[in-house]
MARSE-932151 format. One line per 2 residues: for each residue x, y, z of N, C-alpha, C. Coordinates in Angstrom, 2 decimals. Layout:
N
X:Y:Z:X:Y:Z:X:Y:Z ~ ...
***
This chain:
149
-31.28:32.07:-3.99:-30.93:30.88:-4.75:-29.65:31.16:-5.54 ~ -28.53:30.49:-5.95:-27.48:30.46:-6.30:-27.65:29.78:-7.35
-27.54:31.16:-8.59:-27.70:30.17:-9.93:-26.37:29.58:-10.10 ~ -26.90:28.28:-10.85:-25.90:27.07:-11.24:-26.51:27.03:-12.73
-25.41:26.87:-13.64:-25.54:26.63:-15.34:-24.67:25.37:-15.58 ~ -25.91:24.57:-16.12:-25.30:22.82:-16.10:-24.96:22.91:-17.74
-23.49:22.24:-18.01:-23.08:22.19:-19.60:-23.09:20.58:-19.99 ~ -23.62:20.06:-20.47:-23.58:18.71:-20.52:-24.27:18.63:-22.21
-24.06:17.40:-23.16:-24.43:17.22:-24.33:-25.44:17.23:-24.34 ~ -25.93:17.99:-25.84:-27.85:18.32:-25.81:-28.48:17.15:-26.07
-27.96:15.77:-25.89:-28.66:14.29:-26.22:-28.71:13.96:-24.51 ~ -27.81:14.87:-23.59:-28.46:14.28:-22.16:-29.10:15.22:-21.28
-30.07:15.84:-22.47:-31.05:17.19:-21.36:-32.00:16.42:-20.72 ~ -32.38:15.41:-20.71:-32.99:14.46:-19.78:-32.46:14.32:-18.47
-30.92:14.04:-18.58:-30.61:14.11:-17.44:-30.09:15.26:-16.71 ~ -30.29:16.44:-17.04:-29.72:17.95:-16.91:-30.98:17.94:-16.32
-32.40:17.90:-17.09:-33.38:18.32:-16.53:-33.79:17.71:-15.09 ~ -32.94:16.42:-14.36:-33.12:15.62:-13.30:-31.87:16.18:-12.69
-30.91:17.12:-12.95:-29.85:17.25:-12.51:-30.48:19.05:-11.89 ~ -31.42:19.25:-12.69:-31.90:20.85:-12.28:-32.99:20.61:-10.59
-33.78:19.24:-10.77:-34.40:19.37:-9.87:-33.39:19.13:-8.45 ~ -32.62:18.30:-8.32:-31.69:18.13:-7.60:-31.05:19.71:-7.12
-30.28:20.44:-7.85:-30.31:21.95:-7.79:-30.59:22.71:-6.73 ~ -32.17:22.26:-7.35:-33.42:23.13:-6.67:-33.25:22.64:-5.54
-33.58:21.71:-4.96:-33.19:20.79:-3.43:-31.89:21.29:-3.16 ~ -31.48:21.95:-3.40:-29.97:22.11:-2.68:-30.30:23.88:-2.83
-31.02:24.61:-3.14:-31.20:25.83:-2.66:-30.34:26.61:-3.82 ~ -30.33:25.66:-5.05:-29.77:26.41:-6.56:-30.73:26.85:-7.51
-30.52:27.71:-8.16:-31.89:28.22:-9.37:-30.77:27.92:-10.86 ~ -31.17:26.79:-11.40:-30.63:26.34:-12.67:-30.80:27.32:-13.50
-29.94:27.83:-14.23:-30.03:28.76:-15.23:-29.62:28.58:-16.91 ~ -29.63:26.81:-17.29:-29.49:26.33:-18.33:-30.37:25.87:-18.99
-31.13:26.99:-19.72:-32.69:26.51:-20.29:-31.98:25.75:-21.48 ~ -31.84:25.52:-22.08:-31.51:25.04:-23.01:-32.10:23.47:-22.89
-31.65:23.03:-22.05:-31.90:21.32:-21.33:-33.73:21.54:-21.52 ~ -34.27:22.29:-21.29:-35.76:22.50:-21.07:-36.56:22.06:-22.18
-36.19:22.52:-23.33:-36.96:22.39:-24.53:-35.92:21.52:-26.08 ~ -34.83:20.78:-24.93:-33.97:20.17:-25.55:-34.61:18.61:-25.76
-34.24:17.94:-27.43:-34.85:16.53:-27.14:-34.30:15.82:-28.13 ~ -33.37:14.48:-27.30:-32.59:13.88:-28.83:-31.88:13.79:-29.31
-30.97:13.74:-29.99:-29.69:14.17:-30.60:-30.05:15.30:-31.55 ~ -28.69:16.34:-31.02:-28.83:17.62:-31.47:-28.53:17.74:-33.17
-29.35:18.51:-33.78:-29.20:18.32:-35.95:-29.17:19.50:-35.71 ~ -28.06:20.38:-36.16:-28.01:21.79:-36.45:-28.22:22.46:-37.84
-27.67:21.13:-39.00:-28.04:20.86:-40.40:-29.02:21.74:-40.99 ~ -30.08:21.56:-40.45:-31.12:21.98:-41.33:-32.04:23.19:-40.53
-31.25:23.73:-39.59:-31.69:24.93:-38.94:-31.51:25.56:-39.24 ~ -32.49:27.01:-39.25:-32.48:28.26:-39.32:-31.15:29.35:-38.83
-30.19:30.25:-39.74:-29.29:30.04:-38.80:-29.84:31.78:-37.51 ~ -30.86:32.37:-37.99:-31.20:33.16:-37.25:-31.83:32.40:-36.11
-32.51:31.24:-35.89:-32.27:30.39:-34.92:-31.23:30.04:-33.71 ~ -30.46:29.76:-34.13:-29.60:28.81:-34.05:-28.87:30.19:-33.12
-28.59:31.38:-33.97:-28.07:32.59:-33.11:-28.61:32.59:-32.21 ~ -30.19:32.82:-31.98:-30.72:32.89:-31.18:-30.50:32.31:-29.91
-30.67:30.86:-30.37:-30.34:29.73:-29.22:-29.00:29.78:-28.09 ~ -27.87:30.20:-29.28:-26.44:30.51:-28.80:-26.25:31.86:-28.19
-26.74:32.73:-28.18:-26.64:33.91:-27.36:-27.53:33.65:-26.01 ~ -28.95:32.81:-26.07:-30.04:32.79:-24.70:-28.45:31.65:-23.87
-28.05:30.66:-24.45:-26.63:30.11:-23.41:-25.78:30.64:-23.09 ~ -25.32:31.86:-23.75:-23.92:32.55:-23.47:-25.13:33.83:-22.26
-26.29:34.02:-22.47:-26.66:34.86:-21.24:-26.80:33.90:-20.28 ~ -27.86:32.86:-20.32:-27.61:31.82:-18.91:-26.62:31.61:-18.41
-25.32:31.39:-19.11:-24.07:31.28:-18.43:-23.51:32.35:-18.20 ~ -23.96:33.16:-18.62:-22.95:34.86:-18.02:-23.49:34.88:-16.80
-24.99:34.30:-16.39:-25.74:35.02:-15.08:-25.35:33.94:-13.96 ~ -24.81:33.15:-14.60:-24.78:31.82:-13.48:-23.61:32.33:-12.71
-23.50:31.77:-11.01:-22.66:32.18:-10.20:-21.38:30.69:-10.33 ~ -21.86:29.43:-11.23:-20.98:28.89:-11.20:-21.45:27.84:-12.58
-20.42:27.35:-12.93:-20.63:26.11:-14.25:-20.59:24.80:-13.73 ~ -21.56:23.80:-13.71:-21.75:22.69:-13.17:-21.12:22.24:-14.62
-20.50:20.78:-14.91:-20.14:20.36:-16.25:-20.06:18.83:-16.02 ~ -21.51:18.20:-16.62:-21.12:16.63:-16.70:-21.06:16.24:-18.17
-19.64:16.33:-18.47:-19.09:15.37:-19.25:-19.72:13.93:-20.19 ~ -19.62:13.27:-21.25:-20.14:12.60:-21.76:-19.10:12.22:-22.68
-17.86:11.50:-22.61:-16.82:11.41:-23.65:-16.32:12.08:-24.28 ~ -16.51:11.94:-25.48:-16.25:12.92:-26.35:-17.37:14.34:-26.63
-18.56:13.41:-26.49:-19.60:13.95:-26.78:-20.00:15.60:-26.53 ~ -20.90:16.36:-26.55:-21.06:17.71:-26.72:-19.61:18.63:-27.05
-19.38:19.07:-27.69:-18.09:20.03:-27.95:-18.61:21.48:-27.39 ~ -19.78:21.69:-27.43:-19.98:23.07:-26.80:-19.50:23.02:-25.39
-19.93:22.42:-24.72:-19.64:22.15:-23.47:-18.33:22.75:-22.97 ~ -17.25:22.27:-24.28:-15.75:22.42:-24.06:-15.50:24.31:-23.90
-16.38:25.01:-24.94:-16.47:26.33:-25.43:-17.18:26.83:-24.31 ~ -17.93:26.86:-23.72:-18.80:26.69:-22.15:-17.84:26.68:-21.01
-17.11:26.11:-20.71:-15.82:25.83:-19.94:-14.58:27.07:-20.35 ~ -14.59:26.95:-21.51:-13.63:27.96:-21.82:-14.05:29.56:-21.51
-15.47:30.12:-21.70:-15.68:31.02:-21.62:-16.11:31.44:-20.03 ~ -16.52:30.57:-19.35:-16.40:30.53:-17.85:-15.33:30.79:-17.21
-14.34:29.71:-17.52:-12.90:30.26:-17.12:-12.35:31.48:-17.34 ~ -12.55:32.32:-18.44:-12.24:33.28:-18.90:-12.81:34.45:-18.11
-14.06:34.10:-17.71:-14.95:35.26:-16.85:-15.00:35.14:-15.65 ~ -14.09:34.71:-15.05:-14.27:34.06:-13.92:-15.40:33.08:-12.50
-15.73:32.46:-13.57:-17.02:31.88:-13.15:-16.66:30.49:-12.52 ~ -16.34:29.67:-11.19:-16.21:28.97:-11.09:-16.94:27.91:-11.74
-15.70:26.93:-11.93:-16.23:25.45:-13.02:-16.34:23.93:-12.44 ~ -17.15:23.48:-11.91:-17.08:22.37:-10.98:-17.47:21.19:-12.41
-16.31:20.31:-12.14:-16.28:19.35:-13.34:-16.84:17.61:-12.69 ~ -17.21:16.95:-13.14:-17.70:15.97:-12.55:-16.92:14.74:-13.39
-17.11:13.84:-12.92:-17.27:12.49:-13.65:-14.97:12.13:-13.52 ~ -14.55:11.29:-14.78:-13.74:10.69:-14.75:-12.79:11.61:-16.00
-13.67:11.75:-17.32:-13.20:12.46:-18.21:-13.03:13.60:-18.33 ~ -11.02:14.13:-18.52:-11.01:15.60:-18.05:-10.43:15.73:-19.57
-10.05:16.97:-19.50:-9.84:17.73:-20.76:-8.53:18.77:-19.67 ~ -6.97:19.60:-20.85:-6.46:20.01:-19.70:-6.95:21.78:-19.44
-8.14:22.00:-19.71:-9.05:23.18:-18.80:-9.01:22.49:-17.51 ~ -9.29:21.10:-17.15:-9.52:20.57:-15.81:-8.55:21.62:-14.93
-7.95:21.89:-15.02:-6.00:21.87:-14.59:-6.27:23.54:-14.64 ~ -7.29:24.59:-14.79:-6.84:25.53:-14.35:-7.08:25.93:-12.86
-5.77:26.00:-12.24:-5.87:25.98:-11.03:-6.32:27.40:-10.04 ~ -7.45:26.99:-9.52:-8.06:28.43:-8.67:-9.07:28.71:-9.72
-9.87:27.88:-10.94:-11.10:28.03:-11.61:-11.77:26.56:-12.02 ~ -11.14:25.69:-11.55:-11.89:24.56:-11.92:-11.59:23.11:-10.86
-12.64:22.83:-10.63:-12.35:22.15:-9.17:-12.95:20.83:-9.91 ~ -12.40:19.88:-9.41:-12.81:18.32:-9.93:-13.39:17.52:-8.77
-14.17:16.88:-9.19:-15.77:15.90:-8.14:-15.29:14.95:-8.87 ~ -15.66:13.73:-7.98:-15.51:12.28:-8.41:-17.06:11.92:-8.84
-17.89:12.50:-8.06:-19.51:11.98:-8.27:-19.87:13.66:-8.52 ~ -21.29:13.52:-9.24:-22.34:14.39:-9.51:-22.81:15.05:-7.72
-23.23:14.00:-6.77:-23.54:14.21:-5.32:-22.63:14.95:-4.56 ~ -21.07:14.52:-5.07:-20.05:15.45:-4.39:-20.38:17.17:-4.63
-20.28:17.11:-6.21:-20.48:18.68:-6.05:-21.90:19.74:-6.05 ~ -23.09:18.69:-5.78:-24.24:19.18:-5.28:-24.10:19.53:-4.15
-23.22:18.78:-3.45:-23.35:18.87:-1.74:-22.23:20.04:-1.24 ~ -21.45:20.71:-2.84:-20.73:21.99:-2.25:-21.39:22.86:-3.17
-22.30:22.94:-3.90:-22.74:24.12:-4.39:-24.09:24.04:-3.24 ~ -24.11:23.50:-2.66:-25.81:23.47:-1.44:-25.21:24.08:-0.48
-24.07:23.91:-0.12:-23.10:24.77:0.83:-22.92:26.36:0.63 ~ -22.78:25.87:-0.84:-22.38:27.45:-1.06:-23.43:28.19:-1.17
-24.55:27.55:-1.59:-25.95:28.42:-1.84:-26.28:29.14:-0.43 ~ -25.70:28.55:0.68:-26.43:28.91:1.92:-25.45:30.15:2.09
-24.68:30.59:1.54:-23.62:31.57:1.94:-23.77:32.69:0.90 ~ -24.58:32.46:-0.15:-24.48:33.53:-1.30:-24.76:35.18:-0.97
-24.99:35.46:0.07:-24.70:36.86:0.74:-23.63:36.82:1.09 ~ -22.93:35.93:1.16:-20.87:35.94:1.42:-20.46:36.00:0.28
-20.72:36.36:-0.83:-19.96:35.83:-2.18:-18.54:35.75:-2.27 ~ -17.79:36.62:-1.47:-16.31:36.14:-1.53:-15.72:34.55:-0.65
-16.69:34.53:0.39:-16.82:32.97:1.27:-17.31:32.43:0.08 ~ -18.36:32.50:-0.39:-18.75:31.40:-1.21:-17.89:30.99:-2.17
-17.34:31.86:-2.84:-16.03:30.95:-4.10:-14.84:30.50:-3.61 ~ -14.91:30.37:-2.15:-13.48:29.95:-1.43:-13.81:28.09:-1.18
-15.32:28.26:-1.05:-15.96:26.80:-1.37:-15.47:26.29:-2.09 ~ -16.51:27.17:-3.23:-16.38:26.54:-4.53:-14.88:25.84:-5.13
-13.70:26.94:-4.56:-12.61:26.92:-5.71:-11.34:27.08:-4.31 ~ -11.26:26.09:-3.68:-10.34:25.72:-2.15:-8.96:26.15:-3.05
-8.19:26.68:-2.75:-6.50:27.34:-3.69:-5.70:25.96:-2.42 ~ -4.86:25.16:-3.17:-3.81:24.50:-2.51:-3.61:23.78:-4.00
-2.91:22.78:-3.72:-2.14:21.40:-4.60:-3.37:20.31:-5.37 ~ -3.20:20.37:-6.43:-4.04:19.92:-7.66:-3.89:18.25:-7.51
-4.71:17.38:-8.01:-4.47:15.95:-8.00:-4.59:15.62:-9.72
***
């Protein structure tokens, strides 16, 4: 299974958690618990901050282990997401971005590949899952090197 770590705002782990089963059907092992026991709009306010560490290190390990960063976007909304993206890029973790709203991380070229639909880039990380004993084939999937749009 080819872990995938979905970054999306903690008010749409509802749909992360419908975005994990999908995943799974495509031969991915979601590795963004966070969405799991997420509910609501996120209040950091009145949290514990030995918590709160807590919480932020179990995402920075899910995303260290993930073989790629799924990222659906929500406006402005989640700012971690943005910090998620940044530290992926940095580690070389391919970043498959979805939706309409980019940010210019979109634009690093040979780490972040842009989908018009959510289905587009299920249907190349399901590709790539079938190849994950190729791992150098597999990020040629993921992250095609030519001319940016």
């Amino acid at each position: 299974m080819l872990p995938v770590y979905v970054a999306a705002p903690y008010h749409a782990a509802t749909r992360v958690r419908e975005v994990h089963a999908l995943l799974a059907a495509a031969g991915c092992a979601p590795t963004s618990r966070w969405a799991l026991e997420a509910e609501g709009p996120e209040d950091l306010r009145d949290e514990d901050g030995k918590v709160l560490a807590a919480r932020f290190q179990r995402n920075i390990d899910d995303l260290d282990s993930a073989f790629a960063l799924l990222v659906l976007p929500d406006g402005f909304a989640g700012g971690e997401i943005f910090a998620e993206v940044g530290r992926a890029i940095a580690n070389g973790i391919p970043v498959l971005w979805t939706g309409v709203r980019r940010i210019l991380s979109c634009y690093a070229v040979g780490r972040v590949r842009l989908f018009a639909s959510l289905d587009d880039a299920i249907a190349i990380l399901q590709r790539t899952a079938e190849l994950t004993e190729y791992r150098a084939e597999a990020r040629t999937i993921l992250l095609p090197q030519g001319p940016r749009s």
